[in-house]
TIRO-661967 format. One record per residue (C-alpha): residue number from 1; residue in three letters; chain; x, y, z. Coordinates in Angstrom, 2 decimals, m for minus. Layout:
<sites>
   pos   code   unit        xx        yy        zz
   NUM    ALA      A         X         Y         Z
...
</sites>
This chain:
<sites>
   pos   code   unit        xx        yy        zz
     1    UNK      A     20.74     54.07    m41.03
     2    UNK      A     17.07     54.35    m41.47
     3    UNK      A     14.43     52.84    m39.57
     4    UNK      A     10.98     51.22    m40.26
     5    UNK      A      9.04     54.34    m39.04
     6    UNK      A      6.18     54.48    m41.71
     7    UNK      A      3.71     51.62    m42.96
     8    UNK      A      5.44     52.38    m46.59
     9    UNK      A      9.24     52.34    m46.51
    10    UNK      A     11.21     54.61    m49.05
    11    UNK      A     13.63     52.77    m51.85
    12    UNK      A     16.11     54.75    m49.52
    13    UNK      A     14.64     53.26    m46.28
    14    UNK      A     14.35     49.60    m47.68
    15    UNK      A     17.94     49.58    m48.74
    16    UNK      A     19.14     50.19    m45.62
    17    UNK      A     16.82     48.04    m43.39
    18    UNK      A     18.35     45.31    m46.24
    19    UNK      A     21.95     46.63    m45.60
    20    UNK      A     23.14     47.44    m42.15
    21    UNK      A     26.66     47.44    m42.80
    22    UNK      A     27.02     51.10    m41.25
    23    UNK      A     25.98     49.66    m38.06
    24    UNK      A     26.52     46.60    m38.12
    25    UNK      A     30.66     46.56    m37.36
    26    UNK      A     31.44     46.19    m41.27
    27    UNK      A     32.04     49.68    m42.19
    28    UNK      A     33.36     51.65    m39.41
    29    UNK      A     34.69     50.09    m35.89
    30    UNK      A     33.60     52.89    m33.96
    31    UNK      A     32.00     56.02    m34.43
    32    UNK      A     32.78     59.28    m33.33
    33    UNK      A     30.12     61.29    m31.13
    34    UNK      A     29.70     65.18    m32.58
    35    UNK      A     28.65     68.29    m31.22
    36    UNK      A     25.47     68.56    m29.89
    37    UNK      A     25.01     65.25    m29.45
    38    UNK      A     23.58     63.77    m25.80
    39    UNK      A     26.64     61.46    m24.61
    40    UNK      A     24.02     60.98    m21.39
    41    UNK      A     21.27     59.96    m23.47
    42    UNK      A     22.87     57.49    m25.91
    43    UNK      A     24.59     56.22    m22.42
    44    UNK      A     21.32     55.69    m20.42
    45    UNK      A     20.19     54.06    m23.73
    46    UNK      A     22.95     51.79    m24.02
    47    UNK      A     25.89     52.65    m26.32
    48    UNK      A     29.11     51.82    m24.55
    49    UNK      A     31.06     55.00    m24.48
    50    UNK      A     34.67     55.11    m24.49
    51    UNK      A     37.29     57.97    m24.61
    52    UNK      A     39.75     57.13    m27.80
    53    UNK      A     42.32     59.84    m28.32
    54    UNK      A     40.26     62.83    m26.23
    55    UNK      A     37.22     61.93    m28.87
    56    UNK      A     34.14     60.47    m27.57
    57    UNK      A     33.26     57.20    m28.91
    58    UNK      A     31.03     54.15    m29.76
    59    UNK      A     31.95     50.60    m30.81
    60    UNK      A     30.54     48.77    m33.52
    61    UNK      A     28.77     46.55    m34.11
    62    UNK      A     26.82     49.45    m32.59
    63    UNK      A     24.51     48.16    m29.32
    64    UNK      A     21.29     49.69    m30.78
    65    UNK      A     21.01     47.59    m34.05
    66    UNK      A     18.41     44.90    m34.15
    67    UNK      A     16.98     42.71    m36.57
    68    UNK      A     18.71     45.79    m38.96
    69    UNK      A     17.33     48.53    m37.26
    70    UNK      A     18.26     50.73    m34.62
    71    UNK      A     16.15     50.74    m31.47
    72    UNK      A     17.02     54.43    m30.74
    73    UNK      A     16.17     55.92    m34.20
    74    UNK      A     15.07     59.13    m32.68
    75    UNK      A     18.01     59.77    m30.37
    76    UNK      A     20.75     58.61    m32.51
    77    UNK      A     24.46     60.49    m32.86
    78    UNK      A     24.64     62.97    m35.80
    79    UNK      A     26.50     61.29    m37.85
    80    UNK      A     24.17     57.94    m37.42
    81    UNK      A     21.72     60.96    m38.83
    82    UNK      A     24.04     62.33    m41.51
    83    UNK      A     25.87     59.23    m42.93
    84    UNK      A     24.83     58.03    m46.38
    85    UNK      A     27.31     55.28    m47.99
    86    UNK      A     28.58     56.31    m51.15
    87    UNK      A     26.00     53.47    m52.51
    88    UNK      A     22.67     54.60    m51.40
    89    UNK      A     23.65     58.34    m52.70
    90    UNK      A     24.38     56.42    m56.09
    91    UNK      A     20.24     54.89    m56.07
    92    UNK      A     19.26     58.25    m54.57
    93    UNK      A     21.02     60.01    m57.67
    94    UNK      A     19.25     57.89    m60.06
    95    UNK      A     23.06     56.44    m61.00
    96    UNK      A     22.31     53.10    m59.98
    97    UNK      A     19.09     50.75    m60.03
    98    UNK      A     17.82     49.62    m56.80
    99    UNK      A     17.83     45.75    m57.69
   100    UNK      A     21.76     46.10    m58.78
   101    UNK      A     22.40     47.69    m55.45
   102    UNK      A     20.92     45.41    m53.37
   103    UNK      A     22.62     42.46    m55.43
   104    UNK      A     25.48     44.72    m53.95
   105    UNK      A     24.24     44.64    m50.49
   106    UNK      A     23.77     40.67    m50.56
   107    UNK      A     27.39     40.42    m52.11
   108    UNK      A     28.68     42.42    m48.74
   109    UNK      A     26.63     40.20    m46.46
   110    UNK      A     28.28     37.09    m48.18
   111    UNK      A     31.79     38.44    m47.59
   112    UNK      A     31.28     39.79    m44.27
   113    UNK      A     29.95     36.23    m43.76
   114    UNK      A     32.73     34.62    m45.18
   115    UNK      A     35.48     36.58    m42.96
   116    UNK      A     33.45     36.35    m40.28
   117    UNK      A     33.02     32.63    m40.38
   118    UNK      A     37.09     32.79    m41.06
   119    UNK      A     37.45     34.25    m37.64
   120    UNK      A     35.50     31.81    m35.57
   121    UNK      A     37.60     28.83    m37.71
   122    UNK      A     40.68     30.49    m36.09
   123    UNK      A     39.11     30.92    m32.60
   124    UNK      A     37.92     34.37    m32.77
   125    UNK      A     34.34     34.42    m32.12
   126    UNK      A     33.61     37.78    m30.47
   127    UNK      A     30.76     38.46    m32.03
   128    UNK      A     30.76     42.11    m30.32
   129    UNK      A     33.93     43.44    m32.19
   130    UNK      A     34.33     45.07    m35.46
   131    UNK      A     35.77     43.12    m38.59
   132    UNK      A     38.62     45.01    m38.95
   133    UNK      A     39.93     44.69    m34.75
   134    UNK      A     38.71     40.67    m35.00
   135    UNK      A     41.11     40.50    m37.88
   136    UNK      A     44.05     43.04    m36.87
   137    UNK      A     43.55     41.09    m33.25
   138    UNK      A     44.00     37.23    m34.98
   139    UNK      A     46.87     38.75    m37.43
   140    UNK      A     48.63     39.80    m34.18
   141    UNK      A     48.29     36.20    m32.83
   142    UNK      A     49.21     34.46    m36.23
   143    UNK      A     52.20     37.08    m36.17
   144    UNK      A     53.53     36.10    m32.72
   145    UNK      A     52.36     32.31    m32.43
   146    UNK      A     53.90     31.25    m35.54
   147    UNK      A     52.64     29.45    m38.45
   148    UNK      A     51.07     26.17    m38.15
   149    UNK      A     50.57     24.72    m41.51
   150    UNK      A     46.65     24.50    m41.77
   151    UNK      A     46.22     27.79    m39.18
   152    UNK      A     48.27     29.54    m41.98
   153    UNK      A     45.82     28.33    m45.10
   154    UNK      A     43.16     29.41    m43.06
   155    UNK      A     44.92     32.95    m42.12
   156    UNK      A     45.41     32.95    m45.95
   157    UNK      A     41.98     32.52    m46.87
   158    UNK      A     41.00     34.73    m44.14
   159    UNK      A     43.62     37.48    m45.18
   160    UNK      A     42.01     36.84    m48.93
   161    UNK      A     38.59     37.74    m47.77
   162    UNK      A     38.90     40.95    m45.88
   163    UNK      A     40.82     42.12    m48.98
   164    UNK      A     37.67     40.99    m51.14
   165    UNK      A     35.41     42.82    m48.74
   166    UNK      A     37.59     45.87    m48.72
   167    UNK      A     37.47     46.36    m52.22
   168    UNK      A     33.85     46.06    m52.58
   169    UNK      A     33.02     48.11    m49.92
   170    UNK      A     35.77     50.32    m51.21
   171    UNK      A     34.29     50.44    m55.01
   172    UNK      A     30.69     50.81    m53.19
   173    UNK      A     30.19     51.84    m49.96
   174    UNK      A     32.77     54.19    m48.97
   175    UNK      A     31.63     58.10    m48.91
   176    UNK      A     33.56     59.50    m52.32
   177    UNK      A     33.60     56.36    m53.47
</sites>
């Protein structure tokens, strides 16, 4: 995820500072701290760190992204540094025009709006939580509550939408993609 740092933004930079989807809890639900980065640093500048299966980890939507940026650009985790989605490599390859990728970008947004608007309809409005837990985490209610008729169109529609999303980020965003 690149930051604002210059007066002059990149095609690279202004496609992510449009995107945000790496950060933002749409791609990934956590991400996994590597070596030689500074657990105490990103701590102190507050990520939430969490042990998940003897790995160090951070949640997404990550705590640093703001206004789609990230508010410790210069101390960021090495794969915030290393991670390119399969879509800006395409633009940086000369494969794929920036105006059709961003048209890509806003068609992410709208589905990631769409589910997420999905979720609050069916009480889940933790805005803090990845896509993929808020939906595994309502499918798990829906599973044991039973099926109200109009909770059950909704799950539907819901259920519809994170497929629609998963393709497209799938066909798009997704390294070897």
């Amino acid at each position: 995820m690149y930051s604002n740092m210059s007066n002059e933004p990149s095609m690279a930079e202004k496609l992510c500072l449009s995107c945000g989807m790496c950060c933002n809890g749409v791609i990934f639900a956590d991400v996994q701290l590597q070596r030689g980065d500074a657990p105490g640093g990103l701590k102190a500048n507050g990520l939430p760190l969490r042990l998940r299966g003897g790995k160090t980890v951070f949640p997404q939507p990550c705590a640093a992204f703001q206004d789609c940026q990230c508010k410790i650009y210069a101390l960021r985790p090495k794969h915030c540094r290393d991670f390119e989605c399969a879509l800006l490599k395409s633009v940086l390859a000369g494969k794929t025009e920036f105006t059709a990728a961003r048209k890509v970008v806003r068609t992410a947004h709208q589905r990631a709006e769409k589910v997420r608007q999905l979720l609050r309809d069916l009480g889940d409005t933790e805005e803090t939580l990845a896509l993929s837990k808020r939906f595994q985490r309502v499918k798990k209610q829906m599973d044991s509550s039973g099926f109200e008729e109009e909770r059950a169109d909704t799950f539907a529609d819901l259920s519809m939408a994170v497929h629609e999303l998963n393709v497209l980020l799938s066909e798009g965003f997704y390294p070897g993609a």
